[in-house]
NUMIVO-353082 format. One record per residue (C-alpha): residue number from 1; residue in one letter; x, y, z. Coordinates in steps of 0.1 Angstrom, whole numbers. Example, Ala and Ser with C-alpha at 12.3 -4.5 7.8 and 13.67 -1.06 7.14 Angstrom:
% NUMIVO-353082
<atom num="1" residuo="a" X="123" Y="-45" Z="78"/>
<atom num="2" residuo="s" X="137" Y="-11" Z="71"/>
END
This chain:
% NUMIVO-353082
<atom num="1" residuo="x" X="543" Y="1135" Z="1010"/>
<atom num="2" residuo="x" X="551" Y="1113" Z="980"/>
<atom num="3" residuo="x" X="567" Y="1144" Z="962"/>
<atom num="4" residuo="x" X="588" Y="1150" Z="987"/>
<atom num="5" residuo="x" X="601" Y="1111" Z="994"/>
<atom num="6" residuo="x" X="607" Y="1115" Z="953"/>
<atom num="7" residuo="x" X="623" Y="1144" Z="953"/>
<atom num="8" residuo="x" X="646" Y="1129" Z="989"/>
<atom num="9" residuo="x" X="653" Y="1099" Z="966"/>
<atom num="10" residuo="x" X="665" Y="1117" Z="933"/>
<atom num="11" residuo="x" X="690" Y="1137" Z="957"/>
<atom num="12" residuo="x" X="704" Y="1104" Z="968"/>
<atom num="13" residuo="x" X="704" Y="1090" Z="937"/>
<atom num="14" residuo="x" X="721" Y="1122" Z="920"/>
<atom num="15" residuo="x" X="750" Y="1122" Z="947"/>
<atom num="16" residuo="x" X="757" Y="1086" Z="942"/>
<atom num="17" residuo="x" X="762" Y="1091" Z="906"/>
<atom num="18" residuo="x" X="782" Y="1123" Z="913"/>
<atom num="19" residuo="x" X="801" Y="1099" Z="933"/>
<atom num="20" residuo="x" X="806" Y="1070" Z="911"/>
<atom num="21" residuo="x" X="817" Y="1096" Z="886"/>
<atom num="22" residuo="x" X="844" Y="1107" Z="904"/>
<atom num="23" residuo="x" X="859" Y="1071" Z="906"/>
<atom num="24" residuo="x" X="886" Y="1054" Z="884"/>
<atom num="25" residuo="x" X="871" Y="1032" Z="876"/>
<atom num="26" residuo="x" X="839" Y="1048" Z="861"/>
<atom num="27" residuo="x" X="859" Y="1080" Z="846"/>
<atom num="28" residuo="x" X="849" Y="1087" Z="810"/>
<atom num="29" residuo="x" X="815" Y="1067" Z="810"/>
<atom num="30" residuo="x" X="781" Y="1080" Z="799"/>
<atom num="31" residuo="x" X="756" Y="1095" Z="823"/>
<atom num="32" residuo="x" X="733" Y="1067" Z="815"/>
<atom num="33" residuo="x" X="763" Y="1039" Z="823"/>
<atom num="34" residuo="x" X="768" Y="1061" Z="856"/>
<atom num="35" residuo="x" X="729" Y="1059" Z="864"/>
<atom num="36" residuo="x" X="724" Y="1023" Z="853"/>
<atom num="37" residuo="x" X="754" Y="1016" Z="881"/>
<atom num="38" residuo="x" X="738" Y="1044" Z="909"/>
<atom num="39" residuo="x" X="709" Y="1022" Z="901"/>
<atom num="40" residuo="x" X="717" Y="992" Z="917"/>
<atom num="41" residuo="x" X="742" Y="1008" Z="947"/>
<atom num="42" residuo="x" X="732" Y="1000" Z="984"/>
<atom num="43" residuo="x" X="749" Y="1024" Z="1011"/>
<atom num="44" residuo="x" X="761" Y="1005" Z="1046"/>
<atom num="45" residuo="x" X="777" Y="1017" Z="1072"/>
<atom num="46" residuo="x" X="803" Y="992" Z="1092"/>
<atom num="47" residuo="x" X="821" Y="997" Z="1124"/>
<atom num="48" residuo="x" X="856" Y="995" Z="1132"/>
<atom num="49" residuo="x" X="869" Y="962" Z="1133"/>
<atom num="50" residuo="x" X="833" Y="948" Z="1108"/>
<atom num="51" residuo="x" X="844" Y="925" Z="1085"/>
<atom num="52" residuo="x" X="836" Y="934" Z="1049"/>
<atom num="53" residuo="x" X="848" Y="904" Z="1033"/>
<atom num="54" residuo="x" X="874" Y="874" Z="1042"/>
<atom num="55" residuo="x" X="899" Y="861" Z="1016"/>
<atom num="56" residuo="x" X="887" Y="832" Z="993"/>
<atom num="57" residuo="x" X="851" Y="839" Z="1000"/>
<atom num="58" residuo="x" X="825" Y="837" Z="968"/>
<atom num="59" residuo="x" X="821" Y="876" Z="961"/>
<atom num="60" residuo="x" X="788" Y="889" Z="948"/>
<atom num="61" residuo="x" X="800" Y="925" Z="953"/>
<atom num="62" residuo="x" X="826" Y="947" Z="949"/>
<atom num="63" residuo="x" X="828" Y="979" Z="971"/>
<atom num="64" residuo="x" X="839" Y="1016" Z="965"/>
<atom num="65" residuo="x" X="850" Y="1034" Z="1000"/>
<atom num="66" residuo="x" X="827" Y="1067" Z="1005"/>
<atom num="67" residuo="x" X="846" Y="1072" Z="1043"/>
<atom num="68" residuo="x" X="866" Y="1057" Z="1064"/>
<atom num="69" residuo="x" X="889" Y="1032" Z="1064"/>
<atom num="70" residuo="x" X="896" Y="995" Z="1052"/>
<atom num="71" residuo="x" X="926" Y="975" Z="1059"/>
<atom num="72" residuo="x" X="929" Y="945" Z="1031"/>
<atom num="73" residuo="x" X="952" Y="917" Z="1044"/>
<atom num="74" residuo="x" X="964" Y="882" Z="1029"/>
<atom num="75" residuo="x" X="970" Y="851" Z="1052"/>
<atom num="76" residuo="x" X="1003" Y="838" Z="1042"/>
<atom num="77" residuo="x" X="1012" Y="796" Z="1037"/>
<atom num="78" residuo="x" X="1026" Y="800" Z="1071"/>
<atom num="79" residuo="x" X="999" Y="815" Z="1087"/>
<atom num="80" residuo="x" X="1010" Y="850" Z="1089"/>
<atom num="81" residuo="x" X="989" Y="880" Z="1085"/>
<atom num="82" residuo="x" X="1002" Y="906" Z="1056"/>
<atom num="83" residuo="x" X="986" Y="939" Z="1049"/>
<atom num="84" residuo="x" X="987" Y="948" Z="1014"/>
<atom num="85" residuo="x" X="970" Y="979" Z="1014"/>
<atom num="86" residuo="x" X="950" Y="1006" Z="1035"/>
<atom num="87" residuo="x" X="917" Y="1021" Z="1018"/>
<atom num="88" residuo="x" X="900" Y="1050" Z="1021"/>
<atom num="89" residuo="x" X="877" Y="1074" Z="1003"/>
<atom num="90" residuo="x" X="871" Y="1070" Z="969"/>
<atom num="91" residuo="x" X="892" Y="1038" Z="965"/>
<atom num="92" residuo="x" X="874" Y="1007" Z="955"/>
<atom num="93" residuo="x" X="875" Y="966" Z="962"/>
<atom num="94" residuo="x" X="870" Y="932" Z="955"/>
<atom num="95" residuo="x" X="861" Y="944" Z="916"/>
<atom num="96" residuo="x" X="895" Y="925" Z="902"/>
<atom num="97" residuo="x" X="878" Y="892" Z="920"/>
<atom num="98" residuo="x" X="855" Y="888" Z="885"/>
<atom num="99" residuo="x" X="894" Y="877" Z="877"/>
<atom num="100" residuo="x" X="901" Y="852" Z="908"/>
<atom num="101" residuo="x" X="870" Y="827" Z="899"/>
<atom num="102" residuo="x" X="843" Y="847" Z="917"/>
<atom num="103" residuo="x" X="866" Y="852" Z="951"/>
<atom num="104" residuo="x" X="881" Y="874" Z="968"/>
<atom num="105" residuo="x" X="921" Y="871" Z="967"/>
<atom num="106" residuo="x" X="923" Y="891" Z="1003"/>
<atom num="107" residuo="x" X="903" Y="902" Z="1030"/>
<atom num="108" residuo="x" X="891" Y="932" Z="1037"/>
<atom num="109" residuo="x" X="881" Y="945" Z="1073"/>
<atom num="110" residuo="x" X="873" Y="981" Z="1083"/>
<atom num="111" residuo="x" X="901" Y="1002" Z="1109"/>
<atom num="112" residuo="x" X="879" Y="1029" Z="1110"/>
<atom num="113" residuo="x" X="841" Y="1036" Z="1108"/>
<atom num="114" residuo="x" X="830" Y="1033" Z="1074"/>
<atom num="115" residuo="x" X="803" Y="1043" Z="1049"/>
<atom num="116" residuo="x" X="810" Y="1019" Z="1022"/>
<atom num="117" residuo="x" X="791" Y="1013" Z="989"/>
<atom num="118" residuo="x" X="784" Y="978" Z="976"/>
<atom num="119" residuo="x" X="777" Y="970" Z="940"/>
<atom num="120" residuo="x" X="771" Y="939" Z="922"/>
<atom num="121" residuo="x" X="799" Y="922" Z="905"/>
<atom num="122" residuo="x" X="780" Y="901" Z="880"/>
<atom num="123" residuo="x" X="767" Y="938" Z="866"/>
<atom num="124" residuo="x" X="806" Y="949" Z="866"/>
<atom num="125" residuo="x" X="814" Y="922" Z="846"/>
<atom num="126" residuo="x" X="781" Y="924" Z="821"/>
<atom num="127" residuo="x" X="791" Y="958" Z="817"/>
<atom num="128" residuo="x" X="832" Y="954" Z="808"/>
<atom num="129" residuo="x" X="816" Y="934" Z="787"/>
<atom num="130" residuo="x" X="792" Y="960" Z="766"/>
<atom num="131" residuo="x" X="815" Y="993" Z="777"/>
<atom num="132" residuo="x" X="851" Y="991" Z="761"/>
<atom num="133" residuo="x" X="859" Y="1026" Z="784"/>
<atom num="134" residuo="x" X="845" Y="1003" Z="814"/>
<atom num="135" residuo="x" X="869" Y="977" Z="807"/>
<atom num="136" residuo="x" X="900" Y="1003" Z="798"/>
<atom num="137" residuo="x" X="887" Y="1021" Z="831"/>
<atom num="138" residuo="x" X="892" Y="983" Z="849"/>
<atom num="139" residuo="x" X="928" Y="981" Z="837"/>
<atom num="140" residuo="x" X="940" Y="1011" Z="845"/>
<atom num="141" residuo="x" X="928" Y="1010" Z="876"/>
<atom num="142" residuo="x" X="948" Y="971" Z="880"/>
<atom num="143" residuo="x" X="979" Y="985" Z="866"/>
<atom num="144" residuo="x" X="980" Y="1015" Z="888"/>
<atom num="145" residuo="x" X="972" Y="993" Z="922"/>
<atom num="146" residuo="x" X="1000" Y="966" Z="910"/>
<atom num="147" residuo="x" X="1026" Y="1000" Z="906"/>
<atom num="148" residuo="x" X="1016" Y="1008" Z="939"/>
<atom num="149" residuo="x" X="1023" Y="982" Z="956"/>
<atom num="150" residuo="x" X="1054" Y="971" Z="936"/>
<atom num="151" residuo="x" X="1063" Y="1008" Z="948"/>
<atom num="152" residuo="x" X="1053" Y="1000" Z="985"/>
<atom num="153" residuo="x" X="1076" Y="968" Z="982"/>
<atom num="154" residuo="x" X="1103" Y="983" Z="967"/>
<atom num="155" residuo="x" X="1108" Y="1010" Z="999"/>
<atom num="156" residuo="x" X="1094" Y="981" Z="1021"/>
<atom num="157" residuo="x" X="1125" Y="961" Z="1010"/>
<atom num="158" residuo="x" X="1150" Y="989" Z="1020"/>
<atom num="159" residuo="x" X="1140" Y="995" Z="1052"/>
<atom num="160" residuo="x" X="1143" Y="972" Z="1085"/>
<atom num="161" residuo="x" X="1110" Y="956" Z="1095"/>
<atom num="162" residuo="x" X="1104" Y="983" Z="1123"/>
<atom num="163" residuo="x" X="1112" Y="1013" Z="1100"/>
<atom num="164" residuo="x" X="1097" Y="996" Z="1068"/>
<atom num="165" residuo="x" X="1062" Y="1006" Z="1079"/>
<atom num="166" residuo="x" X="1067" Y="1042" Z="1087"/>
<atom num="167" residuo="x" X="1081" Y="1042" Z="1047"/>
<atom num="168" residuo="x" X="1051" Y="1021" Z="1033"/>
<atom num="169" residuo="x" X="1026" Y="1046" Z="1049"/>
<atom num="170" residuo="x" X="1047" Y="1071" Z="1039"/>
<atom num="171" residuo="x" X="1049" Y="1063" Z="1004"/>
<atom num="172" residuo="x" X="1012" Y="1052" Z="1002"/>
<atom num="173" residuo="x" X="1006" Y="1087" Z="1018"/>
<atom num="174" residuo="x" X="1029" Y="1103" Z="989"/>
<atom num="175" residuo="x" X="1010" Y="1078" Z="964"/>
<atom num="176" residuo="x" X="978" Y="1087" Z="968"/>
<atom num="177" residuo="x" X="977" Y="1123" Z="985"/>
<atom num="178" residuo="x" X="962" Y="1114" Z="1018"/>
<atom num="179" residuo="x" X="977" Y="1130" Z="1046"/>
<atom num="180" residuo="x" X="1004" Y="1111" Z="1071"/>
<atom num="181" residuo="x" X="983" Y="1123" Z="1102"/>
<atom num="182" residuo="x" X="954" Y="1100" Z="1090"/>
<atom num="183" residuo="x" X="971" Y="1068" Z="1079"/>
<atom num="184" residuo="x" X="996" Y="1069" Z="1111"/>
<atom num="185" residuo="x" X="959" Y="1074" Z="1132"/>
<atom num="186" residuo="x" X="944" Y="1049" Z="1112"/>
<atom num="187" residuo="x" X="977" Y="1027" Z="1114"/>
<atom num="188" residuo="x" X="977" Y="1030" Z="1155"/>
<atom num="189" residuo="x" X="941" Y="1020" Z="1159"/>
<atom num="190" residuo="x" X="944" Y="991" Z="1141"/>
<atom num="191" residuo="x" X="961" Y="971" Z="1163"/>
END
C-alpha cells in the first residue's frame, strides 16, 4: 500500500516539475532548482468568481495558472475598476509583489474554474537571490508583461471605448497564442 501512495506521490511530484519547467520564469534552471520549487507547490482548485487575492493585500504566495482563467484588476483613485490583464494556463502572478513591499499591486479573481498553483514568495525571493538565471528568468518575464500591456494600451488608445476591448483581447489573443473563441467566452462570463 505504502509503495503504491509513493509511487502516486513521485507522479505528482514529477508532473509539477514538468510543469514548472515549462514556465518563464523557471526556463533554464537546474533539475534540482525545479524540484526544490515542486517541493514546496500546493495545487487548489477555485471557482468562478473565487477570489485569489485583492490589491494591497500582504502576499505570502505567488501563483502560476495550471487551467482556467484569472482576471487581475486595479481599483482606480476614482473608484473605478480596470482590467489589466486576463490569465490563463501557464501564466503566472503576484511573483513581481517581492518588488511592491510584500503586496499585491492588483487583484486577482478567477472568470473561469481554475486549478491554480501557489508557491511561496519568500522562497522566490531566497532563490533570485542564490540563482542569477532565476533572477534573469524574473526580468524577462517583467519586461515582457510591461511590452504587453504597453502593446494592449497602445491599440486600446486607438479604438473607441466599445471597440477598444474587442482589440485588447484581440491583441492579447495575438500576444500570447490563445485562441479569440476562449478569451471572448471568458470575456462574456465575466460580467
Amino acid at each position: 500500500m505504502k509503495a503504491i501512495k509513493a509511487s502516486a506521490h513521485d507522479h505528482t511530484h514529477s508532473a509539477l516539475r514538468e510543469f514548472l519547467r515549462g514556465l518563464p520564469l523557471f526556463y533554464h534552471l537546474s533539475e534540482d532548482e525545479i524540484a526544490h520549487f515542486a517541493n514546496y507547490a500546493h495545487i487548489k482548485i477555485y471557482r468562478k468568481g473565487q477570489s485569489l487575492y485583492r490589491e494591497g493585500e500582504s502576499s505570502l504566495h505567488f501563483f502560476a495558472i495550471l487551467n482556467g482563467w484569472v482576471k487581475l484588476s486595479h481599483v482606480t483613485q476614482d473608484g473605478e475598476q480596470v482590467v489589466v490583464a486576463m490569465l490563463t494556463k501557464n501564466d503566472t502572478t503576484g511573483e513581481s509583489s517581492i518588488f511592491e513591499k510584500g503586496n499585491f499591486a492588483s487583484s486577482a479573481q478567477v472568470v473561469e474554474s481554475a486549478q491554480i498553483l501557489s508557491l511561496p514568495l519568500a522562497l522566490l525571493k531566497e532563490q533570485m537571490t542564490i540563482s542569477n538565471q532565476l533572477a534573469h528568468n524574473m526580468l524577462t518575464t517583467m519586461y515582457q508583461y510591461q511590452r504587453r500591456h504597453e502593446m494592449f494600451l497602445e491599440q486600446f488608445m486607438l479604438y473607441s471605448a466599445p471597440n477598444g476591448w474587442a482589440v485588447l483581447y484581440w491583441v492579447y489573443a495575438l500576444s500570447t497564442s490563445k485562441s479569440m473563441a476562449s478569451i471572448f467566452t471568458c470575456l462574456m462570463t465575466s460580467h
